[in-house]
N, C-alpha and C positions, 0 to 999 in steps of 0.2 A: 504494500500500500504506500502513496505517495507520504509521505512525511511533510512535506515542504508547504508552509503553511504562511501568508502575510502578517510581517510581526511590526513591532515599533521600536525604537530604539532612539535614546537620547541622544543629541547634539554635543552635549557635552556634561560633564561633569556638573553637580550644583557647586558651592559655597557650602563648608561646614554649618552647624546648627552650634548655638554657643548654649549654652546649661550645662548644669550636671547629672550625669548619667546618674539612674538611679535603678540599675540592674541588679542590686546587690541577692535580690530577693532568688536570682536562678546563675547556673553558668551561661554563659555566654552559647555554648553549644549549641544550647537546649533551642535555639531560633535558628538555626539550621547551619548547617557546615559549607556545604557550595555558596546558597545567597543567604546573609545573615542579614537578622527583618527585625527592626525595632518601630516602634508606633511614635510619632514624637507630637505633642501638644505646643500647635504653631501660635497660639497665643501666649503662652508663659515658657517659651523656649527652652522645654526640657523634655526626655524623654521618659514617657510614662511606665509607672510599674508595673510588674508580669507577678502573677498569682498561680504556684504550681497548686490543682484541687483534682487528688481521681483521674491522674496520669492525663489531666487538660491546664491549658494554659489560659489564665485568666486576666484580662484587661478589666481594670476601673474607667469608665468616662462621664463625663457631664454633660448633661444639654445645653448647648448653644456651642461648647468647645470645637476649634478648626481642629483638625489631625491630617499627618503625614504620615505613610509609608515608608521608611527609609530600607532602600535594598543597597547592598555592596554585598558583589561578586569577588565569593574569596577565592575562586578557582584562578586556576590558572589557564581559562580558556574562555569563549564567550559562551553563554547561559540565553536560555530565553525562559523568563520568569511569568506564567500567567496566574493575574491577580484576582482575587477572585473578593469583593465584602458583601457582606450580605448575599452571599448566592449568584451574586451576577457580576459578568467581567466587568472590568472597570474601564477596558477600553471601547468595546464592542457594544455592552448594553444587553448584553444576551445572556440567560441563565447560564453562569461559568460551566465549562466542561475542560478537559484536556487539552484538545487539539485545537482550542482556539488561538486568537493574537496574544500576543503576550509583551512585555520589554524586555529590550537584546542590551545587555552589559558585557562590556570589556573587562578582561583581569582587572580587579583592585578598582574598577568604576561602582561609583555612588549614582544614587536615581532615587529623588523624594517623589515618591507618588501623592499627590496630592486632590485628587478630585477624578472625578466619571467624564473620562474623555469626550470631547463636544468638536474636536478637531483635531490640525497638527497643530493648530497654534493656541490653541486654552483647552480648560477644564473647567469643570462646576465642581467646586469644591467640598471636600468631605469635611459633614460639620456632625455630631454626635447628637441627635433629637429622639423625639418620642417613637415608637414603632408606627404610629398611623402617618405620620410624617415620612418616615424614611421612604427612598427613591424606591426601595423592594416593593414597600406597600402599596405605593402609591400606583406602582405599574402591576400591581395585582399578584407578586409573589412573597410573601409576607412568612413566607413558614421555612424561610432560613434565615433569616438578621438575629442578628447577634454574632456572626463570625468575619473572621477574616482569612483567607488561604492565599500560598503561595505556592506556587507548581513550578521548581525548579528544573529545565531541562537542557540535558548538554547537546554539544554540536556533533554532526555527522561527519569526520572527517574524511579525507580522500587521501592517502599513500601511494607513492611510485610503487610501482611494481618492482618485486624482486628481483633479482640480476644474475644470471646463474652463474658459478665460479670463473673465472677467467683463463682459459686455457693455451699459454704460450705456444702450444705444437699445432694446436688446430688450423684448419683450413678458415674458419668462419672470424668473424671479430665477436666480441662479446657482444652479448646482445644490448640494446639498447633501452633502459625503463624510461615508461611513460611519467612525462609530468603529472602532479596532479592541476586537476582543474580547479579556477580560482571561485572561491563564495565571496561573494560582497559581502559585507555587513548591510542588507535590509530590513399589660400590667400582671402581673405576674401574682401569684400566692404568696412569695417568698419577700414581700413589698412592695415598689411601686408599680410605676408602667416601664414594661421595658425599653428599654436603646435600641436602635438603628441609626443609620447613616444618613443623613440629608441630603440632597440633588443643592447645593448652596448655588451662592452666586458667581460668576465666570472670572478667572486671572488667567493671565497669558501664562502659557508653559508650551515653548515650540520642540518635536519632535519631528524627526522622516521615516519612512518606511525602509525597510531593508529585507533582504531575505536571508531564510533561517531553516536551515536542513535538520531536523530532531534525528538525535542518533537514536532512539526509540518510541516509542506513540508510548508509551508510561513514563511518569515523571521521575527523574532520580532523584527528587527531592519533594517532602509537602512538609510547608509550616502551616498549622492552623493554630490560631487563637482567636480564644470567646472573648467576647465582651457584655458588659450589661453596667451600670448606674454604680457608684461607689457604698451607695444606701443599698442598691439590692443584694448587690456582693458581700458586706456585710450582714445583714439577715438570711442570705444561704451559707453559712459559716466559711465564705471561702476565702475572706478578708478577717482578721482580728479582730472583733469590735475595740473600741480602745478603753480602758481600763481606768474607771471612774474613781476615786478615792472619796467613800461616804463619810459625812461628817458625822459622829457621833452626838443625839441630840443632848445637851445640857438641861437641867431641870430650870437652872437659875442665869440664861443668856446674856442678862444686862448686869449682872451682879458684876461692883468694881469697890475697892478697898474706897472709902473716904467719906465725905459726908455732901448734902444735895449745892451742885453750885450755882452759882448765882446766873441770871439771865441775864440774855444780850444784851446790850446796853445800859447794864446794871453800873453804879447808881443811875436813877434818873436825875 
């Protein structure tokens, strides 16, 4: 079966995100080995924490908050990554599957996915709202939000052909291998209502299309993480609730050593 599928790939590299990392809660692994996927909160420039519950990986988010994607390709070769939130690709528009578009990274290339492709030159960006809100519901698929997936896949490469020993006495010259051919790069029980992803409003982020041979139709990689509300994740025990220190009541509250004193403006 043809492999070779229309993908997208960045122009170039973003600009680092300035905050502090606040991964301390998993290894760093645990978000994949080829493309490592952290979630970052574009309004208060940091990267949000990860909740290991029941071998799932668990995102806290707020409604109205913007989020980024952040992919970097730690291979050493280029990757086509399809992204999939809330059930549907982010570039396409189409209930995610395998073998759709996806973004093409170079070794050690950064890509902030930022919003539900609209072009090659913007996006409508991902903002964290209520599930009747989110872009899933709204286009009528509501019974996957709350996730995020990444579908990690390597390239199909092409090797010269082998060259059989070289034989000084023969009549023939050694054979000759072929080049390889070139690829371009082309509300819930557990608390509130829950989270999904918003269809936000449009910022320029230009990409081109390039082509991209899958050296398999199975991904050799899938990150998935859940997400839901920082209130709900707390009342499903998957978050610490925080640790309240009770005051123990006194019988006698206002009791203080001395005798009663005088009022404001005393003497008149």
């Amino acid at each position: 079966m043809d492999t070779t599928s229309p993908s997208i790939t960045r122009r170039m590299a973003l600009g680092a995100i300035g905050g502090a990392a606040l991964m301390t809660a998993l290894p760093a692994r645990a978000l994949g080995q080829l493309t490592h996927v952290r979630v970052i909160d574009r309004d208060r420039h940091q990267v949000l924490p990860l909740y290991q519950h029941r071998g799932e990986l668990w995102l806290p988010g707020e409604p109205g908050t913007r989020y980024a994607l952040e992919l970097v390709n730690l291979s050493g070769e280029r990757l086509l990554n399809v992204v999939s939130v809330d059930g549907v690709n982010v570039i396409t528009g189409e209930s995610a599957a395998f073998h759709q578009s996806g973004y093409v990274l170079s070794p050690g290339q950064r890509y902030d996915v930022t919003g539900w492709r609209k072009s090659r030159r913007d996006v409508a960006v991902f903002r964290f709202t209520s599930l009747p809100d989110s872009y899933a519901a709204r286009t009528g698929r509501p019974q996957d939000v709350g996730v995020i997936g990444v579908a990690a896949f390597r390239e199909r490469l092409y090797r010269p052909a082998p060259q059989p020993p070289w034989q000084p006495y023969g009549d023939l010259p050694p054979a000759q291998g072929r080049s390889a051919p070139g690829i371009q790069g082309k509300s819930m029980p557990w608390g509130g209502p829950q989270l999904g992803t918003e269809h936000g409003e449009r910022e320029r982020d230009r990409v081109r299309s390039t082509e991209f041979e899958r050296a398999s139709r199975r991904p050799d990689e899938v990150v998935l993480i859940r997400y839901d509300s920082h209130a709900n994740l707390v009342a499903r025990g998957i978050i610490p609730a925080p640790v309240r220190h009770h005051r123990r009541p006194h019988p006698f509250p206002g009791s203080r050593p001395g005798f009663a004193p005088d009022p404001h403006g005393y003497p008149y």
